[in-house]
C-alpha positions as CSV (number, residue, x, y, z in Angstrom):
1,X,7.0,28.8,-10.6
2,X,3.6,27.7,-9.6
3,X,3.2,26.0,-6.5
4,X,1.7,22.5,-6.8
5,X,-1.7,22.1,-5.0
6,X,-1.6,19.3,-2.1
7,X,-3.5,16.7,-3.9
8,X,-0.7,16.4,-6.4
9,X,1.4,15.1,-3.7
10,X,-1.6,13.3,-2.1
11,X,-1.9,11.5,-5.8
12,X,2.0,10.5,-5.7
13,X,1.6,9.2,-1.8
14,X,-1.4,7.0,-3.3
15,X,0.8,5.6,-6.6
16,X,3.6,5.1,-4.0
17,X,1.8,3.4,-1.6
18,X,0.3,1.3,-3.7
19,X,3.5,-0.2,-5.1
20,X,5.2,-0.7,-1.5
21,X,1.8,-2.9,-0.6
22,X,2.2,-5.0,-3.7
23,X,5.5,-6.0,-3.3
24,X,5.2,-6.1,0.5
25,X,2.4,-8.8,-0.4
26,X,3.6,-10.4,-2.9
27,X,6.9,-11.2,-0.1
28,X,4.1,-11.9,2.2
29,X,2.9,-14.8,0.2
30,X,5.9,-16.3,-0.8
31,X,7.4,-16.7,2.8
32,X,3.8,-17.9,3.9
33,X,3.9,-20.7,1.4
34,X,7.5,-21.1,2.2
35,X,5.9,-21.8,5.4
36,X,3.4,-23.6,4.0
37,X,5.7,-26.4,2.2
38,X,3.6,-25.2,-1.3
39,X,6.0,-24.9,-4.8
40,X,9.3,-27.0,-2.5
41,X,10.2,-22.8,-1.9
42,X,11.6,-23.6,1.1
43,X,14.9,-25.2,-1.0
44,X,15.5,-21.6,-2.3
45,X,14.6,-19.9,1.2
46,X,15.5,-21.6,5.1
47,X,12.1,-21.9,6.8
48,X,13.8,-19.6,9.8
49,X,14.1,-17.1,7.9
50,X,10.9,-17.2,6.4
51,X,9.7,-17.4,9.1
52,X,10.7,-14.1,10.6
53,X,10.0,-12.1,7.4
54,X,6.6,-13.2,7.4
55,X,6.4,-12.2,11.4
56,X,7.5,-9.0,10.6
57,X,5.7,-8.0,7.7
58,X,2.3,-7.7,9.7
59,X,2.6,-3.9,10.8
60,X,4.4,-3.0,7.9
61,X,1.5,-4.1,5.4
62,X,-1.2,-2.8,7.9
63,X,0.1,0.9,7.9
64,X,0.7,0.7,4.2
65,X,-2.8,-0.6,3.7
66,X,-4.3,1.6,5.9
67,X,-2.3,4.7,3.9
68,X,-3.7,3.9,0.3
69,X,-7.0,2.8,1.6
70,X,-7.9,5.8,3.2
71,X,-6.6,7.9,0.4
72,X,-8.2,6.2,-2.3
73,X,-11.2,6.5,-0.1
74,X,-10.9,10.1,0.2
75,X,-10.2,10.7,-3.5
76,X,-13.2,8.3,-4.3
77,X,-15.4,10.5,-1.8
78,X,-13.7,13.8,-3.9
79,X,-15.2,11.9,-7.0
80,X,-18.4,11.2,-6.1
81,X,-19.3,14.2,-5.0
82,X,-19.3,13.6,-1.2
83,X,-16.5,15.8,-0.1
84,X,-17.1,19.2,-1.4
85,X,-13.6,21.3,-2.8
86,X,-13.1,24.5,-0.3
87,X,-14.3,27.5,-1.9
88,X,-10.7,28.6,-2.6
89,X,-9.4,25.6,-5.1
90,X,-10.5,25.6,-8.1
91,X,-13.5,23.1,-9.3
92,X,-12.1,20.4,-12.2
């Protein structure tokens, strides 16, 4: 069985990440316009509670941003040309 290259895994990190931003944003809004008084949300959720949700989402959603942003960055760079493949993989 063939080994899989690291930018299969580095692809799958990406995808991953991605996912885990969108829902950690899409809590991120709710329990800010839970916060906000906006759609009466804060019958179906105690503003405490939103409240410390929203609080501790911050660093959560900065290292997940900061994980797909810099490697759809890097495989944009791959893309364009700007970061050259080492001589032993393969070009695609």
């Amino acid at each position: 069985m063939a080994g899989r290259s690291i930018h299969y895994y580095l692809i799958k990190l990406a995808r991953l990440s991605g996912w885990l931003l969108f829902f950690l944003m899409l809590i991120y809004i709710i329990t800010g316009l839970t916060l906000r008084g906006d759609f009466n949300l804060q019958e179906t959720i105690e503003l405490e509670l939103a409240l410390g949700i929203h609080q501790k989402l911050v660093w959560p959603l900065v290292a997940m941003f900061s994980v797909h942003s810099g490697l759809e960055i890097y495989f944009a760079l791959r893309r364009w040309g700007w970061s050259k493949p080492r001589a032993s993989e393969p070009r695609r």
